[in-house]
C-alpha positions, -999 to 999 in steps of 0.1 A, spaced: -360 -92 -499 -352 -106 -464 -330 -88 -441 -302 -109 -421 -303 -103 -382 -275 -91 -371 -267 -98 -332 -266 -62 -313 -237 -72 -292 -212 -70 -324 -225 -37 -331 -198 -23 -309 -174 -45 -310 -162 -35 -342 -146 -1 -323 -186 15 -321 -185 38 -355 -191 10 -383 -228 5 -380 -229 44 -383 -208 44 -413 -227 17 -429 -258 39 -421 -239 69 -449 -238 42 -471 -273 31 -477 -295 36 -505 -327 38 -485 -346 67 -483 -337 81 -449 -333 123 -438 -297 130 -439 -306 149 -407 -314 113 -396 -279 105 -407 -262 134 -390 -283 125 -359 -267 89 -358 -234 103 -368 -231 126 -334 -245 97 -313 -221 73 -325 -196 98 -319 -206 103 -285 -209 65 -275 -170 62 -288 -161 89 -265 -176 71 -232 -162 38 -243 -131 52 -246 -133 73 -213 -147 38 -193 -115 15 -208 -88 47 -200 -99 60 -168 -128 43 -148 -118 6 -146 -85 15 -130 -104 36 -104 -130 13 -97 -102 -16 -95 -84 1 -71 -117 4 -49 -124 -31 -53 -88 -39 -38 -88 -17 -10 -118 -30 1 -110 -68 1 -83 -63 19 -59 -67 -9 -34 -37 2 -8 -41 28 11 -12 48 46 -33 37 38 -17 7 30 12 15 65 20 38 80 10 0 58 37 -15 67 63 10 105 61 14 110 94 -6 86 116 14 105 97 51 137 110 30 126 143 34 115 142 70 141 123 83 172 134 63 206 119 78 184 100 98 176 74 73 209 61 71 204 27 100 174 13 93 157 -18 107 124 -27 93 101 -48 112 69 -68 94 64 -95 71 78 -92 37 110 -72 49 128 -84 25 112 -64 -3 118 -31 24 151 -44 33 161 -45 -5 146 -14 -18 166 3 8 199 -6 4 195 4 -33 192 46 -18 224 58 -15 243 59 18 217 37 37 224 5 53 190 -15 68 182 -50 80 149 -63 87 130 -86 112 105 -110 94 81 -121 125 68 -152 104 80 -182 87 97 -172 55 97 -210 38 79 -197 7 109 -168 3 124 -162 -25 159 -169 -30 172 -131 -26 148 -129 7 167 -163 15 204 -151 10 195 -118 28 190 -142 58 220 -161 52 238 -131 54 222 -122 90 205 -85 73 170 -104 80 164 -128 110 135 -142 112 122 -137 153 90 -134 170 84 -99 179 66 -109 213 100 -113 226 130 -91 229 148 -81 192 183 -97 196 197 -60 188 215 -34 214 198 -8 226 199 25 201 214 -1 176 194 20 146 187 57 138 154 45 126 129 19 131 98 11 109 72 -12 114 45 -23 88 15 -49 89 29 -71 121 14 -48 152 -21 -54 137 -21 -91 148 -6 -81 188 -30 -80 217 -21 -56 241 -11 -78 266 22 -82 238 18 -44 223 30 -36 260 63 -55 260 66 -54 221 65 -10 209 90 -4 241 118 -30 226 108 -11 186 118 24 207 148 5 227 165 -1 196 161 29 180 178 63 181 155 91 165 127 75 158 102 49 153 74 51 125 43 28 125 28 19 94 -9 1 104 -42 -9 90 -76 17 88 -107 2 109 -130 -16 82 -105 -12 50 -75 -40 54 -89 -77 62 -64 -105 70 -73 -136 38 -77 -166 52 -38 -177 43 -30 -149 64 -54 -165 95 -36 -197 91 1 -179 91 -2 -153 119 -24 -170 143 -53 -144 148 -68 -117 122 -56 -86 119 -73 -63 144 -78 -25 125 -76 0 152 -82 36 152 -60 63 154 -79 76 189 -73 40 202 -34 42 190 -27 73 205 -44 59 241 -18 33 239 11 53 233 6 72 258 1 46 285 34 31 268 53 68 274 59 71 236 55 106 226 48 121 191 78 128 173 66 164 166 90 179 140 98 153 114 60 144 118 54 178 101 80 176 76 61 146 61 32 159 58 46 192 42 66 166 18 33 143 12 14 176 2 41 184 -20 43 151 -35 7 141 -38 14 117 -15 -20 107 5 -14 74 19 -35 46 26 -23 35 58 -22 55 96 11 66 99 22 74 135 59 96 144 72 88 175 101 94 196 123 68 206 130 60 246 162 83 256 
């Protein structure tokens, strides 16, 4: 009597165990420590197929992202707003953000409780949506090229944040640019930027900023600072990393504390 052949790629399709338990079920003349042999291995196949679908795919996805580029450091301020809670305290009451996509900052702020925070978007904002639109109508977002002065006072904020914009400055405009983010600020300024070799500007973002992102290290940051007289803002700077341990915070972006001009 012929046997039908049965395509191997269905064989675990059908949730892994059923060819097993077809194997209990048939009348040939196999060692049922043959049978108990499939059984475990079956068993044992399910338990790695469920493991791979749970657990590794995420992981593996979230590789795959960081290394195309995929993550921004706009995100990542959104992500870290509890553990600047805790370093900053009162602190974090005036904030302005600075980078593109403030309005999703800007917004997630004012839901905290007695915060008030406006944002500078240093791009063109025509493909906004309408709540980053009316946030501009309403003057908590202008929309101004950080190469130039911020149309704010001096020590107009307690804090200042700035995410995914400083990346795509030369120095000849990081000179003029970080001492108008530490003008305008009163305790504080916190930059959020890119890891050498992990964040990569897409080619939309080439077209809409001009210039790829250029990744620096932490070494070459610190350099600048202190040619730009911006020291580390020592004591808050600890508090978030105490918070971040705390939290199992471990972010994915250099995160620099510094003081603001006084």
């Amino acid at each position: 009597m012929s046997r039908r052949q049965v395509n191997p790629s269905r064989r675990f399709a059908d949730s892994g165990v059923i060819p097993f338990a077809s194997a209990l079920q048939s009348k040939s003349r196999s060692s049922p420590y043959l049978s108990v042999a499939l059984i475990i291995t079956g068993a044992l196949l399910l338990i790695v197929y469920l493991n791979r679908g749970s657990g590794g795919f995420g992981g593996s996805k979230a590789a795959v992202n960081r290394v195309e580029g995929d993550f921004s450091c706009t995100t990542e301020v959104q992500r870290a707003i509890p553990i600047l809670k805790k370093a900053y305290g009162d602190s974090m009451h005036k904030i302005l953000h600075v980078g593109p996509e403030t309005c999703s900052v800007v917004s997630m702020l004012l839901k905290e409780e007695d915060t008030e925070a406006w944002g500078v978007e240093p791009y063109d904002i025509e493909d906004a949506d309408a709540n980053c639109k009316s946030l501009v109508r309403k003057g908590i977002v202008r929309v101004a090229d950080i190469k130039f002065p911020l149309p704010y006072k001096k020590k107009s904020f307690s804090l200042v944040i700035v995410s995914d914009a400083l990346d795509y400055l030369s120095p000849k405009y990081l000179n003029k640019t970080l001492p108008e983010l530490a003008r305008v600020s009163v305790d504080g300024l916190i930059i959020f930027t890119g890891y050498p070799g992990h964040q990569r500007a897409k080619i939309a973002d080439i077209s809409k900023f001009g210039r790829p992102a250029k990744m620096r290290s932490s070494s070459w940051w610190i350099r600048f600072f202190v040619q730009t007289s911006l020291a580390e803002n020592e004591a808050p700077m600890k508090k978030f990393e105490q918070a971040a341990v705390k939290k199992s915070y471990d972010p994915s972006c250099q995160i620099f504390h510094l003081k603001s001009y006084h």
